[in-house]
N, C-alpha and C positions, 0 to 999 in steps of 0.2 A: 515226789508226791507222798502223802500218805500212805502210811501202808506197802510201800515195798513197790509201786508204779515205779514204771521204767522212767529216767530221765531223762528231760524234754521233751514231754509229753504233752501235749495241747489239748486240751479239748473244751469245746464250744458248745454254745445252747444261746438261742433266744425266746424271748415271749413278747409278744404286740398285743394289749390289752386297751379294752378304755378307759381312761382314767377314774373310773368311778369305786365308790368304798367296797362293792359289793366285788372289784376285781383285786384288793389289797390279797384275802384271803388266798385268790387262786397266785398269785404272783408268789408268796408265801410256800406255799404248796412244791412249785417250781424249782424256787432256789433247792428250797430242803432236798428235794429230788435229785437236785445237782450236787449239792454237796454228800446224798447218802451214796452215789454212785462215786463218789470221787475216794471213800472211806471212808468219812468227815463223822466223827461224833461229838457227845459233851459238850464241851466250852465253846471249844471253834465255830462249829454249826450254830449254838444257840447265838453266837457274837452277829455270826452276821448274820444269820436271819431276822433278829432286831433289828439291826442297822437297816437294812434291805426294806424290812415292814415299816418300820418309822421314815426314808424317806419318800417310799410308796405315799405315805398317806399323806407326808406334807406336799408331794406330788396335786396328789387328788384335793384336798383342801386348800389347795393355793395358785397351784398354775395356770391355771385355765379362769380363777375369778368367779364371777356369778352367771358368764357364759354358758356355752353348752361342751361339755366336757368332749378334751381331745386326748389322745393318744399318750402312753406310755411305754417306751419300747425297756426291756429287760435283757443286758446280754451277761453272759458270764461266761469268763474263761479262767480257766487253770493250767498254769503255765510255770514249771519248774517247779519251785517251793508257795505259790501266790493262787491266790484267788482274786481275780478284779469283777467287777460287778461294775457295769455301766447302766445306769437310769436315766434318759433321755426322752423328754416332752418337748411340746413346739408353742407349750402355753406364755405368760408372764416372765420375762425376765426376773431374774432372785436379783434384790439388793440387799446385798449383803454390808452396806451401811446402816441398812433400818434395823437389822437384824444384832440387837447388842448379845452379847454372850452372858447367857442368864447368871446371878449374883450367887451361888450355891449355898454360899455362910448367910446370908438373908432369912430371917424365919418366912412361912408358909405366907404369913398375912401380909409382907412387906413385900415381898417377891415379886418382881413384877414377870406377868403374864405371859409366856412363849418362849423360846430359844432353845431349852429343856431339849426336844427335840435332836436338834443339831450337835448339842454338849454331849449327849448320848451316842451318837454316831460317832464322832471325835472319839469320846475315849473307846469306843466297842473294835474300830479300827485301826489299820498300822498307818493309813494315809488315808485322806480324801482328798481330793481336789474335783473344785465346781469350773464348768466353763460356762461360762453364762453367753446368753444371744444379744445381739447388740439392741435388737427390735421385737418387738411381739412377732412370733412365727415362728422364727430362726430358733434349730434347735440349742436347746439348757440342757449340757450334762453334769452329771454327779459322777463321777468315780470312784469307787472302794475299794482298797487294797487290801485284803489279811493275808498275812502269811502264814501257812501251813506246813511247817515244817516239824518232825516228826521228835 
């Protein structure tokens, strides 16, 4: 771990919020929390707090629909040289065939609309992988991997 932590070292945190915009901030709040106790400055921290805020929000702005907003669970653990971050909803399955990988060399005006997001997490991260639920209910996780190594 950072910072001279003993080796194979674990430690764990979660956060159960509801999905709405006004719980991105406290979730935000959170991580930083974890990663200021972990030693985490600069670059590292800023990376995934991004990543962690932006799928918060496509969380809140997409899983749940125009329903009535449900749950977000936030877990984080740090585990050797890594930080994973698990974000788990029980909203809308992700299709990650609608979702094309936004055009970057595109100007503003031509660009089409959304994915920015996800491009962002991609490169902010050392890994993501999604587990998507086969049905509405069923939980959708997101996983982020950074490595913190020293």
């Amino acid at each position: 771990m950072k910072n001279g932590s003993a080796a194979h070292m674990v430690m764990r945190d979660e956060l159960r919020v509801e999905a709405v915009l006004e719980n991105v901030r406290r979730i935000g709040d959170f991580v930083r929390g974890f990663g200021r106790r972990l030693g985490l400055t600069g670059d590292t921290l800023f990376d995934i707090d991004l990543a962690v805020e932006e799928a918060s929000t496509n969380t809140v702005r997409h899983a749940y629909g125009s329903g009535p907003a449900g749950d977000i669970l936030v877990q984080l653990k740090a585990e050797d040289d890594a930080v994973i971050i698990t974000l788990t909803d029980w909203g809308l399955p992700f299709k990650a065939e609608v979702s094309m990988p936004p055009d970057v060399g595109a100007s503003l005006e031509t660009r089409t609309r959304g994915g920015m997001g996800l491009h962002l997490i991609y490169g902010l991260m050392d890994s993501v992988t999604r587990k998507t639920a086969s049905a509405p209910g069923g939980p959708n996780m997101l996983v982020l991997t950074k490595q913190i190594l020293d």
